[in-house]
ZAKE-368851 format. One line per field, with one value per residue (C-alpha): residue number from 1; x, y, z; residue in one letter. Coordinates in steps of 0.25 Angstrom, whole numbers, plus 5000, padded with zeros to 4 digits. Last residue first. Layout:
// residues N
k c(NUM|...)
xx c(X|...)
yy c(Y|...)
zz c(Z|...)
r c(A|...)
//
This chain:
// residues 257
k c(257|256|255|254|253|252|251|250|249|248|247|246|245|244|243|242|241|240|239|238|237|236|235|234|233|232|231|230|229|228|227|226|225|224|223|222|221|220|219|218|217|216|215|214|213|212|211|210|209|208|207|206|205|204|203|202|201|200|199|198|197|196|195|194|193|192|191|190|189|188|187|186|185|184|183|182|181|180|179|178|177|176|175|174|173|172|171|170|169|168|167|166|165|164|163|162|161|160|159|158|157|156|155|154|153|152|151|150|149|148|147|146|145|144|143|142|141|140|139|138|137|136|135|134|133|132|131|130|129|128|127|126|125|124|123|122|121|120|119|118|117|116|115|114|113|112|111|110|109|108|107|106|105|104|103|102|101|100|99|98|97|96|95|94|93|92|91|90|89|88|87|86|85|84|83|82|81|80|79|78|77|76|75|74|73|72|71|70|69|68|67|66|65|64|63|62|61|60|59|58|57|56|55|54|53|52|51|50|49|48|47|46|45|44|43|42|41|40|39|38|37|36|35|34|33|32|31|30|29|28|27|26|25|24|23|22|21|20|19|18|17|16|15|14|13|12|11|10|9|8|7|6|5|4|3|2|1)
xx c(4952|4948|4935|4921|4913|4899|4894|4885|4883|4879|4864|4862|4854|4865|4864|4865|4876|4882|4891|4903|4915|4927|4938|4954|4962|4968|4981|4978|4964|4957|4943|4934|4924|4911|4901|4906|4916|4916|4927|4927|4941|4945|4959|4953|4965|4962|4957|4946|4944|4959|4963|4977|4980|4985|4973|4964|4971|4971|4955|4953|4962|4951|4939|4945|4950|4943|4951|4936|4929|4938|4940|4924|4922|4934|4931|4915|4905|4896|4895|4901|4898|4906|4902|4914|4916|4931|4933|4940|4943|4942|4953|4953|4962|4973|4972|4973|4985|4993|4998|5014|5014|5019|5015|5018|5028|5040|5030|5033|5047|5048|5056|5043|5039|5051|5051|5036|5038|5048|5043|5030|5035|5035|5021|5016|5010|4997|4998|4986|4987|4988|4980|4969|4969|4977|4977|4988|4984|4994|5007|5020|5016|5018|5033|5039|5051|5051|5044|5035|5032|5030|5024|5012|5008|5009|5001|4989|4989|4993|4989|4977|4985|5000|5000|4993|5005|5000|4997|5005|4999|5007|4999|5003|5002|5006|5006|4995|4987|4986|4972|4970|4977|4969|4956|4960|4963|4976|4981|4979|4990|4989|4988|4988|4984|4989|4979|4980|4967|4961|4946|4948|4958|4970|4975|4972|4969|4964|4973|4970|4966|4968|4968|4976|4976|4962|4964|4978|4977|4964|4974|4985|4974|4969|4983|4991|4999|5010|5007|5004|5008|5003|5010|5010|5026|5020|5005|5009|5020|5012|5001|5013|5018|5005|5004|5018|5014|5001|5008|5018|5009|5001|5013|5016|5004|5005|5018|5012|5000)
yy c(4960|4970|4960|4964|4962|4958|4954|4944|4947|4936|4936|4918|4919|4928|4942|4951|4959|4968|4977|4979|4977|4980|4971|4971|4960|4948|4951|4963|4964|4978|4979|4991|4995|4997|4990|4990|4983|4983|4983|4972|4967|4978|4987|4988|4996|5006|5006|5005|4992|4987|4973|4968|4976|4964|4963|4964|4951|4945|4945|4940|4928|4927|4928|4917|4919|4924|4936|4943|4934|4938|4950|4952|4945|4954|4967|4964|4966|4954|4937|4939|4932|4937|4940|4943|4952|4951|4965|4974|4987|4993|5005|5012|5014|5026|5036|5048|5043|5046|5031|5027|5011|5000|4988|4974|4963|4966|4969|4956|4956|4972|4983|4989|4991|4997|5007|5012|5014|5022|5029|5033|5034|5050|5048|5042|5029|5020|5009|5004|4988|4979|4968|4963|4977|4980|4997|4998|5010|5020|5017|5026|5020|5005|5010|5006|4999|4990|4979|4986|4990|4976|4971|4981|4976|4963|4965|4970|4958|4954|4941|4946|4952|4945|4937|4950|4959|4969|4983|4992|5006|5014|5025|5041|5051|5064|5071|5066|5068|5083|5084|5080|5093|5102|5096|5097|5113|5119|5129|5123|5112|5097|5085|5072|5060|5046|5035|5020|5014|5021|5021|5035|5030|5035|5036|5050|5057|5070|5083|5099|5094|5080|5084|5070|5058|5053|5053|5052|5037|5034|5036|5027|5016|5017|5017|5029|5031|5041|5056|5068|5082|5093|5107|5119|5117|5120|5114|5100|5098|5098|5089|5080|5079|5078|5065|5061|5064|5055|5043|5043|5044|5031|5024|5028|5024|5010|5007|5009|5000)
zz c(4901|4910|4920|4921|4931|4933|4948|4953|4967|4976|4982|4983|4970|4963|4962|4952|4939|4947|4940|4932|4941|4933|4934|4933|4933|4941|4944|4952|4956|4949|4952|4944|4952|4943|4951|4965|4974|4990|4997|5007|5003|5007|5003|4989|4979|4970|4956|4954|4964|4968|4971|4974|4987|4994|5002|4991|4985|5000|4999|4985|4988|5002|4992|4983|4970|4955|4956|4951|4959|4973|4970|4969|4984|4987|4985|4990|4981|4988|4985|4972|4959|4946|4934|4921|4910|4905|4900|4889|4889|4877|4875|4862|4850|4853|4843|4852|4858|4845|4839|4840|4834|4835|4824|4829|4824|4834|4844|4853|4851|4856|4849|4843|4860|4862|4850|4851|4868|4867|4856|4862|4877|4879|4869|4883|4881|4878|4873|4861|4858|4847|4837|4847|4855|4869|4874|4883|4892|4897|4896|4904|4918|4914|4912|4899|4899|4884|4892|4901|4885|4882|4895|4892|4877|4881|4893|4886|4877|4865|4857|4851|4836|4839|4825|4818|4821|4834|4833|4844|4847|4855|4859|4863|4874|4879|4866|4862|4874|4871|4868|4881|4886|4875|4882|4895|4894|4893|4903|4915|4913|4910|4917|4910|4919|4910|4909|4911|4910|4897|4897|4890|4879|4879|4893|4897|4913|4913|4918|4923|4937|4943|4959|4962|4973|4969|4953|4955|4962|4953|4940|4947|4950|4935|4929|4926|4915|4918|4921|4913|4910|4901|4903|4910|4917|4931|4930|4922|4930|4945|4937|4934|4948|4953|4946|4949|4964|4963|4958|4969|4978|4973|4972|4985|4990|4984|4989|5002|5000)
r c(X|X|X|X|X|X|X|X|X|X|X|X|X|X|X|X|X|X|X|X|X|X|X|X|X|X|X|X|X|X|X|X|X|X|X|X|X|X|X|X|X|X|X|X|X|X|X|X|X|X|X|X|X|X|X|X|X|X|X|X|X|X|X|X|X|X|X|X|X|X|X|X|X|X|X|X|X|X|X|X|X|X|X|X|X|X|X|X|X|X|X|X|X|X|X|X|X|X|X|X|X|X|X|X|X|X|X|X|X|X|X|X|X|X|X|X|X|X|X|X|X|X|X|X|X|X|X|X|X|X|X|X|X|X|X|X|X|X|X|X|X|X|X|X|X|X|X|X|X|X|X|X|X|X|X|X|X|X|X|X|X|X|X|X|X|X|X|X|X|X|X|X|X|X|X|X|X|X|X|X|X|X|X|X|X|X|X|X|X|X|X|X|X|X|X|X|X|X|X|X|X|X|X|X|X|X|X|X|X|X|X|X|X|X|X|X|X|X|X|X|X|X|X|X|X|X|X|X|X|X|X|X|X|X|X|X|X|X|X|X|X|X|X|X|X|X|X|X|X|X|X|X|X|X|X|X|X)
//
């Protein structure tokens, strides 16, 4: 929990860092990729004034905040994002079309020494995928991903942000029974484990409900909380769907695929 505070701080003071920037040299800054947990973090932690948050696509995940000075509005700032960010798009030879996932893409530019904070969103498709990046990395990234076996055959390619294809997210509908909407009576179906494995993976600070972490196993879950368990996925609880004969919940949640 420690180490988590001061990631947390230290998160929050790079932010106010690049707003501080922004105000005393008058021009547009930005952070790092954010994830979802990160962005909630600022978002309670920080007066967001003067910036918007961009990934891409608006149902991005990972989003860069962008602050930008007095002088401008929002709209001339967002019209800007070009020159902030950019898109590699990789297309796939036809004997590799539906063979790559999303972490292929991810372990091959952790493989060429990119930091996970300097890539938005990898955006997977049947015949390529969409990454997301900072146009300070473009080139970087363009050359060391050609240089890689796995793309040898593939088409790389610079693309403006503005062209990027959209994001689906898909999901894994599933129904589960529960006996209440406790944490870990849903954790329990969801990780498919006993109640008591379900117990200790709260414990251990393994499951989180939008974003942030469940410290009780007694929580209670409602429709619309997304639940993250680490190593098992991410879920979305959709909503209530009845009752069985004996009063059990039968609840409709949908898993990211």
């Amino acid at each position: 929990m420690k180490k988590m505070v001061e990631e947390e701080d230290l998160l929050i003071a790079k932010s106010v860092d690049k707003k501080r920037l922004c105000k005393t040299r008058n021009k547009i800054t930005y952070s790092d990729f954010l994830n979802e947990k990160e962005q909630l973090v600022i978002k309670k932690n920080l007066k967001l004034e003067n910036c918007f948050w961009f990934g891409g696509n608006e149902n991005a995940d990972r989003k860069a905040l962008v602050f930008y000075p007095e002088k401008i509005s929002e709209e001339v700032a967002r019209n800007s994002v070009d020159t902030i960010f950019s898109v590699i798009r990789i297309t796939l030879p036809n004997e590799n079309v539906g063979k790559f996932e999303h972490r292929n893409y991810l372990s091959a530019l952790i493989k060429i020494g990119i930091e996970r904070s300097k890539i938005g969103d990898i955006i997977v498709y049947e015949n390529g995928a969409d990454i997301v990046v900072f146009k300070t990395n473009e080139e970087y990234i363009l050359h060391g991903l050609k240089e890689l076996t796995r793309f040898k055959k593939s088409k790389i390619n610079i693309v403006k942000i503005f062209e990027i294809r959209n994001k689906i997210d898909l999901f894994e509908e599933r129904t589960i029974i529960i006996s209440s909407l406790r944490c870990d009576n849903i954790v329990s179906e969801l990780a498919k484990c006993s109640r008591g494995i379900a117990e200790e993976m709260i414990e251990s600070e393994r499951v989180l409900v939008n974003y942030e972490i469940v410290e009780k196993s007694s929580k209670k879950i409602s429709v619309g909380d997304k639940v993250t368990i680490r190593g098992k996925g991410k879920f979305i609880i959709e909503g209530i769907f009845g009752n069985t004969r004996n009063g059990k919940i039968i609840l409709k949640v949908k898993k990211y695929i």
